[in-house]
C-alpha positions, -999 to 999 in steps of 0.1 A, spaced: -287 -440 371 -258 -441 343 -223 -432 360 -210 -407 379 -172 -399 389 -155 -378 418 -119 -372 424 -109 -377 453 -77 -357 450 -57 -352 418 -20 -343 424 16 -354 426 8 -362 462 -20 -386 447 -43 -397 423 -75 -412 431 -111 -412 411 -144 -431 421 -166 -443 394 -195 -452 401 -236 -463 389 -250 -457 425 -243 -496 434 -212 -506 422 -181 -482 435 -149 -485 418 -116 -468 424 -95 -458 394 -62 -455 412 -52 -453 443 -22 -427 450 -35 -412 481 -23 -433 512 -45 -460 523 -56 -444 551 -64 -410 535 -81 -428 507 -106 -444 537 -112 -410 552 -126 -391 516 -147 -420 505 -161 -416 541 -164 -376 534 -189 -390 505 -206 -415 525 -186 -448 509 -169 -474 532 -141 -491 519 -163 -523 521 -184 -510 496 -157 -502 468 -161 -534 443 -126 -529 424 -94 -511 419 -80 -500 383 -43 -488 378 -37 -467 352 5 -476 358 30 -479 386 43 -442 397 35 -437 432 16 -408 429 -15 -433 411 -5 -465 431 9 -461 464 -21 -466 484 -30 -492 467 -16 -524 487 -26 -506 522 -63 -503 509 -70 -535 495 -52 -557 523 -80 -559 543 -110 -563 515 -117 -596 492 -118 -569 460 -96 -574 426 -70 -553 416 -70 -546 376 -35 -535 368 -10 -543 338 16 -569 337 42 -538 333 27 -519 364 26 -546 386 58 -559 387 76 -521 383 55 -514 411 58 -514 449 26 -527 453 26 -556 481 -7 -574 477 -22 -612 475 -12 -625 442 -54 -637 443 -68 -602 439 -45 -593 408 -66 -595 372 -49 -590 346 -51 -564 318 -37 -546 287 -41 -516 264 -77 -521 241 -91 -551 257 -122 -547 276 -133 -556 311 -161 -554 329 -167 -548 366 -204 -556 378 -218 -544 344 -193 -512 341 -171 -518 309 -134 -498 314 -114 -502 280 -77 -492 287 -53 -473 256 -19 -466 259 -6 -430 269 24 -417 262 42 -416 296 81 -427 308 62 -457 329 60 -491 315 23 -498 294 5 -465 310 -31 -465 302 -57 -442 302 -94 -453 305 -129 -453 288 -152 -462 314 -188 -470 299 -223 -481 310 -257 -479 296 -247 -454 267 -229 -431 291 -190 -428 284 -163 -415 309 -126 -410 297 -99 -405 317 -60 -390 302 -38 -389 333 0 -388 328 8 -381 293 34 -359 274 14 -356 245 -23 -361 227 -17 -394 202 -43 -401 175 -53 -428 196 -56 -406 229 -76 -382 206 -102 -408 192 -105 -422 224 -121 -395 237 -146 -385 210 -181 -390 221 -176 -388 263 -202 -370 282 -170 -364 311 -135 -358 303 -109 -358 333 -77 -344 317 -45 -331 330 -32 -298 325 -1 -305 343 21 -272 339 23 -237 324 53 -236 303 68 -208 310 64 -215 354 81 -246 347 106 -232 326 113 -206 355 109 -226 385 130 -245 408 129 -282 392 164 -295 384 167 -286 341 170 -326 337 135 -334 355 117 -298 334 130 -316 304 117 -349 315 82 -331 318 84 -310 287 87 -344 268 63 -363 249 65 -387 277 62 -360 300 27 -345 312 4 -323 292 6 -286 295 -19 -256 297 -13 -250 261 -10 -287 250 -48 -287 263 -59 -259 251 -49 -271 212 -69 -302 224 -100 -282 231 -99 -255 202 -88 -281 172 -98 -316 181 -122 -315 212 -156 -327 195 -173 -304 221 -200 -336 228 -190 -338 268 -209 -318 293 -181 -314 316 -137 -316 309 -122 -318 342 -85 -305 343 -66 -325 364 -32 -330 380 -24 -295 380 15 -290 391 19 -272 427 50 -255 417 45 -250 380 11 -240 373 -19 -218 390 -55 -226 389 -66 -199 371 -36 -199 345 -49 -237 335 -88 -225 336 -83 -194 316 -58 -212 292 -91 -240 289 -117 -213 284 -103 -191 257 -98 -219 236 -132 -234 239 -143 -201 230 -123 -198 200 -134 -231 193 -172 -227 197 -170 -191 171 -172 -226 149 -187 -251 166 -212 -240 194 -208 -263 223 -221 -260 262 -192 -277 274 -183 -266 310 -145 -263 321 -141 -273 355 -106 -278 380 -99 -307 403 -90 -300 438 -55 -309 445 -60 -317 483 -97 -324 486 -124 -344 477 -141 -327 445 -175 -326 428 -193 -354 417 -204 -351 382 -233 -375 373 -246 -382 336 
């Protein structure tokens, strides 16, 4: 088996994706509580004895908060960035912690994660490149706009777990204070349904089987807004460059599919 990944819920309530090969389970955040994070690997047949490691992509509680509660009771290490950590409210022994930063490589049990900076208001945010015989996983969580780095990062991944955060004009409209839309509308905000669907039409290199959108805002965006946002620009985008890429939503609240390459 290459790699698989599942979300476990993707959200502002909480962030949490397995990766795994079929033996080795990791957890690439945990914002889910503790508790909740226990009962959905259970829903998919993984005790939290079996998870071998937790990656952090950076210290907002929607991506970390869970993480002290879950690891307190297992001898597992923590990946997470000098910045993270100590901006964090993560309570945790000092052992577990490894340390990491933006383009150097780790390896957990054979799975290689390479980390890149995002652009996001947290300190050194990273998104990942999770890789393992030949099959390449990236994950863009958080992030106000699509760098040149972002963008190369994610050439040649079979998965693709993005967010499409918001719909401009729901956010524009709705109830956030205009300080905190501003703050999201920034380019170290989180993506919108349009900045993805510029991604997917002029610089998606329509190689991954499956683009996941993720972290899809409660109040400021609607499922099918994001999806039909995603599939009219892959359309426009295969009238020059066919692809069979499948466009699929994460589940805010429950556990998702598990896509396997």
């Amino acid at each position: 088996m290459g790699l698989s990944f599942t979300l476990l819920g993707s959200s502002s309530s909480g962030n949490t994706t397995l990766i795994s090969d079929g033996t080795t389970h990791i957890l690439v955040d945990v914002g889910l509580s503790g508790r909740e994070t226990v009962r959905r690997l259970r829903g998919i047949g993984i005790e939290p004895e079996g998870i071998s490691a937790v990656v952090v992509s950076h210290e907002h509680g929607d991506h970390c908060r869970g993480v002290g509660p879950f690891v307190k009771a297992l001898d597992i290490p923590v990946f997470i960035t000098d910045g993270a950590l100590e901006n964090s409210r993560i309570i945790m022994d000092s052992r577990k912690r490894r340390r990491i930063v933006a383009g150097k490589c780790f390896e957990v049990h054979g799975i290689q994660f390479t980390g890149f900076s995002v652009p996001h208001d947290a300190v050194d945010p990273l998104g990942f490149v999770v890789e393992k015989d030949g099959i390449k996983i990236g994950i863009a969580l958080d992030l106000g706009y699509l760098s040149n780095l972002v963008l190369e990062r994610l050439k040649g991944c079979d998965g693709i777990i993005i967010e499409s955060n918001h719909d401009v004009q729901m956010l524009k409209a709705g109830p956030y204070p205009w300080a905190l839309k501003q703050r999201v509308m920034s380019r170290r905000g989180h993506l919108s349904n349009d900045s993805v669907a510029k991604f997917l039409e002029n610089d998606f290199d329509g190689y991954a089987a499956h683009v996941i959108l993720a972290h899809l805002s409660k109040q400021n965006n609607l499922p099918e807004l994001a999806r039909l946002s995603a599939i009219r620009a892959l359309e426009a985008r295969s009238r020059i460059a066919h692809t069979q890429t499948k466009i699929e939503l994460a589940d805010a609240d429950r556990i998702g599919k598990t896509y396997r390459y």
